[in-house]
Wavefront OBJ file of the C-alpha trace (Angstrom):
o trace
v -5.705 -11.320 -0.723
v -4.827 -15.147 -1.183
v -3.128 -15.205 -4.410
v -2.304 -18.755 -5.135
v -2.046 -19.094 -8.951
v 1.815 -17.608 -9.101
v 3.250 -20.669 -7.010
v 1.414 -23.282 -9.502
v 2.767 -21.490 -12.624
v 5.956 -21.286 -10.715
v 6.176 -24.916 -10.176
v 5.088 -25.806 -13.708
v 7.530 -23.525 -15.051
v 10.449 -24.452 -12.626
v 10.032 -28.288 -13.311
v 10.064 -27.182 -17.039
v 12.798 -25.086 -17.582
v 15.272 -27.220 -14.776
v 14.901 -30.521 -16.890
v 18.215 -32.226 -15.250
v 16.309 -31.962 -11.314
v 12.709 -31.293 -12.203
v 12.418 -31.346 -8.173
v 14.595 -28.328 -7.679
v 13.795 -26.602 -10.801
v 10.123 -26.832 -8.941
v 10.734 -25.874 -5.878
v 12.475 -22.757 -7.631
v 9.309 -21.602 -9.163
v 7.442 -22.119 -5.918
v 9.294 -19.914 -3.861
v 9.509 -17.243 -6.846
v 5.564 -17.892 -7.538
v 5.096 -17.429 -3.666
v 7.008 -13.923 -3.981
v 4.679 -12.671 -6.726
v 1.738 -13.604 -4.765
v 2.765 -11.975 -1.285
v 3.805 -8.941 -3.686
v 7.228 -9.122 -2.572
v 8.113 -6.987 -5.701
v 5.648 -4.603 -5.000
v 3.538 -4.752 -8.430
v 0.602 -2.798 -7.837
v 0.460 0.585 -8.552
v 0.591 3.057 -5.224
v -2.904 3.597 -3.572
v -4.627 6.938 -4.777
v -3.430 9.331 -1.960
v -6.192 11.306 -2.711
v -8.520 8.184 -1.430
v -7.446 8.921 2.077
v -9.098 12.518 1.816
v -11.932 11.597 -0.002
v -11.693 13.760 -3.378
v -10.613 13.806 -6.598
v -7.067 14.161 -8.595
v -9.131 17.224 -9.749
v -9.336 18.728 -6.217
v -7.848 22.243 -5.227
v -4.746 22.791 -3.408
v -7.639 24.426 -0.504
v -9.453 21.582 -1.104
v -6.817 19.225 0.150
v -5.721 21.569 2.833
v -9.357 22.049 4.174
v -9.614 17.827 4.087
v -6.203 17.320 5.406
v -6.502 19.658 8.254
v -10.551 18.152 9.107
v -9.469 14.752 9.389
v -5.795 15.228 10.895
v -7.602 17.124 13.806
v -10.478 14.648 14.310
v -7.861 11.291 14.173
v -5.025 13.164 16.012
v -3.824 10.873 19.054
v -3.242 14.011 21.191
v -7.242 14.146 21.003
v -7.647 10.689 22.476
v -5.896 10.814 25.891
v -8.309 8.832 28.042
v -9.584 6.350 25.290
v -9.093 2.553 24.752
v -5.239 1.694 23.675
v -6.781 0.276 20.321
v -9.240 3.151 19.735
v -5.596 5.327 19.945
v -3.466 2.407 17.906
v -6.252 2.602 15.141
v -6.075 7.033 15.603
v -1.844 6.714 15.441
v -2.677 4.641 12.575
v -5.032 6.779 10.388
v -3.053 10.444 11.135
v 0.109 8.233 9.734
v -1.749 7.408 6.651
v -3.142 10.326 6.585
v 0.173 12.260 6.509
v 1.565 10.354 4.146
v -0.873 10.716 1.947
v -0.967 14.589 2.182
v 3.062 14.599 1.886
v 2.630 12.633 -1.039
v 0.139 14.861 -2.795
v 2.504 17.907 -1.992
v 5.246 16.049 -4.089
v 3.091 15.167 -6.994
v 2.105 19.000 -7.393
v 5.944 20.100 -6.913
v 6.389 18.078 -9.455
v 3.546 18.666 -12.103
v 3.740 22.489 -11.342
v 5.990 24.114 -13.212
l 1 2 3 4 5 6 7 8 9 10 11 12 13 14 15 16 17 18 19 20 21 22 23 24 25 26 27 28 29 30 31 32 33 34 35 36 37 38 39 40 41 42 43 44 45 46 47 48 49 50 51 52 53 54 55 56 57 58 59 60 61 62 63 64 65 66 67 68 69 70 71 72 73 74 75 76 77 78 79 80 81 82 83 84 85 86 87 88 89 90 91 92 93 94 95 96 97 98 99 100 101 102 103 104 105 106 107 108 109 110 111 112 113 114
């Protein structure tokens, strides 16, 4: 994503509100529009850990385990002694999502259970 419209209202509104150095008040409001478009305070709303499993917010707690326990053993690393180091970097990477993902769904239900 190539955000670039925070760092022009940045500079706009730097230059503005700094009237005594216009320069500095800009340069200001680049740097903080550059922050909101790299997401440097995290805006966005957390990705759907359900995404990673393929279901629903609606699914089962079987459901999950069933999905969780499919995909964790297909993308293990353990599973892909002999491949190519970025076949295994791209596995390491997918069993961390994916256990993040089902750690993350455990504490929503701990939570919403009563």
């Amino acid at each position: 994503m190539n955000r670039w419209y925070g760092k022009l209202l940045g500079f706009i509104a730097g230059a503005l509100l700094l009237r005594f150095n216009p320069l500095l008040g800009a340069l200001i409001g680049l740097l903080v529009g550059h922050a909101f478009d790299a997401d440097w305070f995290r805006l966005q709303r957390r990705a759907n850990p359900y995404a990673a499993f393929g279901l629903g917010e609606d699914a089962s707690d079987a459901e999950v385990d069933r999905a969780y326990r499919r995909l964790i053993a297909q993308y293990h690393p353990d599973r892909l002694e002999g491949a190519a180091p970025e076949l295994r970097r791209q596995a390491e990477a997918r069993s961390r999502e994916l256990n993040a993902a089902y750690d993350r769904i455990k504490t929503l239900r701990k939570t919403r259970s009563p």
